[in-house]
N, C-alpha and C positions, 0 to 999 in steps of 0.2 A: 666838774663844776656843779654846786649845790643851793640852790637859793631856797630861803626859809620866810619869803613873804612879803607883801605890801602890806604899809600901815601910813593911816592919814597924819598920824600924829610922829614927833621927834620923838626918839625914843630914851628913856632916861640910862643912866650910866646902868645903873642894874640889871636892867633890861639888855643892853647891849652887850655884858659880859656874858648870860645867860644865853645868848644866840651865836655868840660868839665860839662857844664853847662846844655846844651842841652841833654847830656845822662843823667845826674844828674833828671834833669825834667820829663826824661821819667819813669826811674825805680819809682821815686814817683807815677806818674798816675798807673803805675803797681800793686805797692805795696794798694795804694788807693783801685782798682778796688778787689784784694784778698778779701782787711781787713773791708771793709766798709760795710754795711748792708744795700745800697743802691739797690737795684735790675736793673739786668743790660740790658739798651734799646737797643734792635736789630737796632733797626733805630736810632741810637746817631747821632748827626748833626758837622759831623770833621769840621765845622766852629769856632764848641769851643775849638778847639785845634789853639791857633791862629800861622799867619803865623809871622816869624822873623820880618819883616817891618811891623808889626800892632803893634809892640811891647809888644805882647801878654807874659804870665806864664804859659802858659798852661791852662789845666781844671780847672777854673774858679769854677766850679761847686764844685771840688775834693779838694779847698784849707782846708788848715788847717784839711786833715784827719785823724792827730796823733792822734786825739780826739775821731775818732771814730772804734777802729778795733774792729771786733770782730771775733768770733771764727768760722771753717768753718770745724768745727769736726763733724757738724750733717748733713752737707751735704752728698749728694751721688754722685754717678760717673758722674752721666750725669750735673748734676752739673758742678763739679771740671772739665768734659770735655769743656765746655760752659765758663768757670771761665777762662781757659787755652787757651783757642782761642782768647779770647776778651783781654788776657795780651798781646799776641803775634801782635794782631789787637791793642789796643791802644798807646803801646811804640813804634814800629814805625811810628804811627801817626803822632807823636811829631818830628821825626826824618825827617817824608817825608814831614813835612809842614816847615822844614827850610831850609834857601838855604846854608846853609854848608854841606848837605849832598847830594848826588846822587843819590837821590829819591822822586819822585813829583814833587814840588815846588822847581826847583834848578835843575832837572836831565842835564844831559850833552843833548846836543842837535845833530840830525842825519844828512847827508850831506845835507838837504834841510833846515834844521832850524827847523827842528818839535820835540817834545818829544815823546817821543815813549819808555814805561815803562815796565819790567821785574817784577814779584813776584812770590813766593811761600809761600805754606805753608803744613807742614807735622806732623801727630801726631804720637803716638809709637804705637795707636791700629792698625795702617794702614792706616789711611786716608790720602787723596794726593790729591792738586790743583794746578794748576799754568793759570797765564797770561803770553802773550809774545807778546811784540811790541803795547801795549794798549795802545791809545790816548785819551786824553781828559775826562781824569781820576783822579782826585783829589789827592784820597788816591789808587792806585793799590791791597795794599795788604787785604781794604775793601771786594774786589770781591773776590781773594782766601778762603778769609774767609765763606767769603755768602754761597763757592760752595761746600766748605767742611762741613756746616751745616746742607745743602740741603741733603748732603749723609749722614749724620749723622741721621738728626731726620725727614725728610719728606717723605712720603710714597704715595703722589700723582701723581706723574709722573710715567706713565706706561714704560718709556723708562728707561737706563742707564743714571745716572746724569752726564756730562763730569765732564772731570779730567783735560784734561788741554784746554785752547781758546787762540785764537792766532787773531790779527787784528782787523776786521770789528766785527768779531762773538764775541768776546771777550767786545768790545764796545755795541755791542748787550743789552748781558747780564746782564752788568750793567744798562745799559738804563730799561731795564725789571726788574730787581729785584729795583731802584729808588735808587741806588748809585751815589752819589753825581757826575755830570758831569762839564766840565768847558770849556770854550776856552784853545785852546793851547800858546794863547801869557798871558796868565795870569799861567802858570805852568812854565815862563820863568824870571829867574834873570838876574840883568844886569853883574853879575858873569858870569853864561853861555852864554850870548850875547859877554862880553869881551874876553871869550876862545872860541866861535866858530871863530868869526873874526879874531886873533891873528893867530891860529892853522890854518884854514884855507889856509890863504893868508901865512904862512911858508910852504905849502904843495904845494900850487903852485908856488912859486917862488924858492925853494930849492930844492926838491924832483920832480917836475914835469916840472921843467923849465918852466914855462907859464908866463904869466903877470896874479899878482894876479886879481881875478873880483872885482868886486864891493861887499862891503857887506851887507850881507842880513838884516841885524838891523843897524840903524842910531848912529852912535859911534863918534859921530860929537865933542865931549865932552873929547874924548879922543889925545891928540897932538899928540903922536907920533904911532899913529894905524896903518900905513904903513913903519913906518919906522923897517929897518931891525935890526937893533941892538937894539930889544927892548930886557929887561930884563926879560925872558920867568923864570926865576926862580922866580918872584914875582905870575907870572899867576900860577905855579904850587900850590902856596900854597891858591888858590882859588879854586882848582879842588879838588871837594868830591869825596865822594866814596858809592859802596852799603852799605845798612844797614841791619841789623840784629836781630835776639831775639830768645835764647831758653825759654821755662819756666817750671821746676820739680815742679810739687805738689802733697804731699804725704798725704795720708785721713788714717789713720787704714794700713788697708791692701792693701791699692786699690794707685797707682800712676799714674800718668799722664807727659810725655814730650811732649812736643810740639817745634817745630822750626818753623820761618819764618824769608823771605828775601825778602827784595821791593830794585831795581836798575834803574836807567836811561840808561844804557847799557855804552857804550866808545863814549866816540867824535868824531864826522863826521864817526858813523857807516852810512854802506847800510842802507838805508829802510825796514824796514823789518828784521832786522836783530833780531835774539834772543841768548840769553846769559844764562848763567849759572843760576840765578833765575828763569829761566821759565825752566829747564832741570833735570828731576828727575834722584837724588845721585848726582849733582855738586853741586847748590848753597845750600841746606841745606838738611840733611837727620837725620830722627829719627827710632829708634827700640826700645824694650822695657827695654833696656839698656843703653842709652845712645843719645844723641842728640849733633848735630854737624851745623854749619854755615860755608860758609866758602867767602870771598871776594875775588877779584885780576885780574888778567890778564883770562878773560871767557874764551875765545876759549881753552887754554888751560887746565882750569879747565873743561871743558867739555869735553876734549880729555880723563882726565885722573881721571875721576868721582871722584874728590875728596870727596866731602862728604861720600858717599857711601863708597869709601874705609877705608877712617878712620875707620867710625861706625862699618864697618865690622868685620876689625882689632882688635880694640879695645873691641869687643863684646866678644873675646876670654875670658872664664871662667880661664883660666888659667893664663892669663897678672894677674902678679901683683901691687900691688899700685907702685912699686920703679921701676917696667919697665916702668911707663907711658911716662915719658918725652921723654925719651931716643927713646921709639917706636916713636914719633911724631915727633922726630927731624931727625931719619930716613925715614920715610916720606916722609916727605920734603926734605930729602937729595936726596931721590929719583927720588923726583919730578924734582930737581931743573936737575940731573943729564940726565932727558929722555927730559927734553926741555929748553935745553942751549939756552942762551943772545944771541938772534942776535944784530950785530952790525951793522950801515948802514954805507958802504963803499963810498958812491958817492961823488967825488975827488971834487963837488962841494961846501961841506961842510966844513969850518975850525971845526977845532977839539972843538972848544968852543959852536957850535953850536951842534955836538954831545954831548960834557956831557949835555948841558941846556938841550935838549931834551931827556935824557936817557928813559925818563916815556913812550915813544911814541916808543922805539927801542925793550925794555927788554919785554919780556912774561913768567915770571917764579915770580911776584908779589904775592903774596899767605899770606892772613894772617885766619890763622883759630882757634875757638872758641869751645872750649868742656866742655860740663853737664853731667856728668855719674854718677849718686847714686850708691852708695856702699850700700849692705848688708851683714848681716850674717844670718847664716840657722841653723836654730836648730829643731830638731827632740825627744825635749824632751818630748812631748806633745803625737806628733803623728810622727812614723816613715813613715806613709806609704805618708804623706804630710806633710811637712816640713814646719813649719813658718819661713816667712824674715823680718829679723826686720832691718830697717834704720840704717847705722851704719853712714854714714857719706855723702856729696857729694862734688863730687873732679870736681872743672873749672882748666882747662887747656887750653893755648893755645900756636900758634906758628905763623911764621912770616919767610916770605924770601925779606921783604920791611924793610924799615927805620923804617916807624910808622905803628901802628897798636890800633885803639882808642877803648876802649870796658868799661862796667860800669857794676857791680853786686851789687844786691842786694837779701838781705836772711832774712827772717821772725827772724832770731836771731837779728838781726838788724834792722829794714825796718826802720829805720830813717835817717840811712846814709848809701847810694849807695857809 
């Protein structure tokens, strides 16, 4: 399962074929990477993941996979571990190399114009990585991936492998492990060049009384780039969001969850700033029951460890399948109830530039994604050890935004996401 983001606003018909499509592409690569008997390269080169303006399909390599699934019942755990890192690492690839979403190629840009990228990644035996505030980084959620492997199957480092890297260190490590590096004006669209300028120069002329500055990319192209009555509802429906991926695979007796989250963070963040994808139990949290993602307004998800709490909640052996919803919309009710809509008062604004702006006021955005396998236990065999047999697996999610974009796909199907 793949989700591509919260947005305050409805999103128009073109917009929705464009997300539509692009999540559509990824759960293929996913499905692909499962069912394919291809053996799968640690150093895969995300240039074959192409970006939106190359015009690219994706994995080139992976077309036409319908032809070749095959079965992955002889596999072993370590396997199916490696299998489940690389779904979670590929499908967002697809995600972070387009510029409709807010991750990689596209991320929203910080007050100086730089990109500066958020990931995680967590599995249900315990593993946990994060970056925060990582530059000139192609694919961010590549390096979670790398560092969780590193704890997973490498036994050469005498020290503690870290869990999470933040900045310089974090660029370090990519550079050391030969993860694909880039310039920062090449991880930039003319999308986020449009919204940094726009947002910007509204912050100092409305909110901070200044004369806007100059801005920092040439928008020479655009007529009315200072003018104040621009139409900020057209900008929103160019502004992505984080993305997403849980992945269940179940071998015999043995399962696997996995979650992961790659973000550009909010527009015209501090420097430095880190967000709910790099904060373990906010942007995504797994246990052996269930997995969770979750996007929206960080600070607050991080006040109120969303993830974490769900999984937690939801972990209860006693929730039944008919409380699900109702528990998740409680939640949220919750949520929404401990960090109420600021409104900005400042008598400088007409009220039209309030609604247009609501995405910039509101912090209770929250759209979240839930994987929880259902079993049953039966003790007919052996009472003193119970077999669980798959009975079923329940996605769920929830929403306190307008849209909320996400895409599934299930080996009952893996033809159509």
């Amino acid at each position: 399962i793949i989700h591509g983001g919260v947005s305050v606003k409805s999103l128009n018909k073109k917009k929705k074929l464009i997300l539509k499509k692009k999540l559509k592409e990824a759960c293929n690569i996913v499905t692909n990477l499962i069912y394919s008997n291809d053996h799968i390269d640690d150093n895969i080169n995300t240039n074959d993941i192409s970006n939106d303006d190359d015009g690219g399909d994706g994995f080139d390599i992976y077309n036409n996979y319908y032809n070749r699934f095959k079965s992955i019942e002889k596999k072993n755990i370590n396997y199916l571990k490696k299998i489940s890192l690389k779904s979670i690492q590929y499908g967002i690839n697809v995600l972070e190399n387009s510029k409709e979403f807010n991750a990689g190629y596209g991320s929203s840009l910080n007050e100086d114009g730089f990109v500066e990228c958020d990931a995680s990644c967590m599995t249900s035996d315990g593993q946990y990585s994060s970056v925060g505030a990582i530059t000139n980084v192609k694919n961010p959620i590549n390096v979670v991936v790398k560092m969780i492997e590193e704890q997973l199957y490498s036994n050469q480092f005498p020290l503690f492998y870290p869990m999470c890297l933040v900045g310089e260190g974090a660029n370090k490590y990519a550079k050391l492990h030969n993860i694909e590096m880039c310039k920062n004006e090449t991880l930039i669209c003319d999308d986020s060049k449009e919204i940094f300028n726009k947002y910007k120069n509204l912050i100092y002329s409305h909110y901070l009384e200044l004369k806007p500055d100059n801005n920092i990319f040439d928008d020479s192209n655009s007529e009315n780039n200072n003018n104040e009555n621009d139409n900020f509802d057209e900008i929103d429906f160019k502004i992505g969001d984080t993305v997403g991926s849980i992945c269940f695979i179940q071998n015999h007796n043995e399962s696997l969850i996995s979650s992961g989250i790659s973000s550009g963070g909010i527009n015209l963040k501090h420097r430095g700033r880190v967000g709910p994808g790099s904060i373990y139990g906010s942007g995504c949290y797994t246990n052996s029951s269930i997995g969770v993602c979750c996007s929206g307004s960080g600070e607050t998800l991080i006040k109120y460890l969303m993830s974490f709490k769900i999984a937690n909640y939801f972990s209860n052996d006693n929730l039944l399948d008919d409380d699900y919803c109702y528990s998740l919309y409680s939640i949220l009710d919750q949520y929404i109830s401990q960090f109420p809509i600021k409104h900005n008062n400042n008598n400088n604004n007409n009220n039209n530039n309030n609604n247009n702006n609501q995405s910039m006021n509101s912090n209770t955005n929250c759209g979240v994604l839930i994987v929880k396998p259902d079993y049953i236990t039966s003790s007919a065999n052996n009472e003193d050890h119970p077999e669980r047999e798959l009975y079923g697996v329940d996605v769920l999610y929830g929403q306190t935004c307008k849209t909320f974009c996400f895409a599934v796909v299930s080996s009952k199907d893996p033809s159509h996401p």
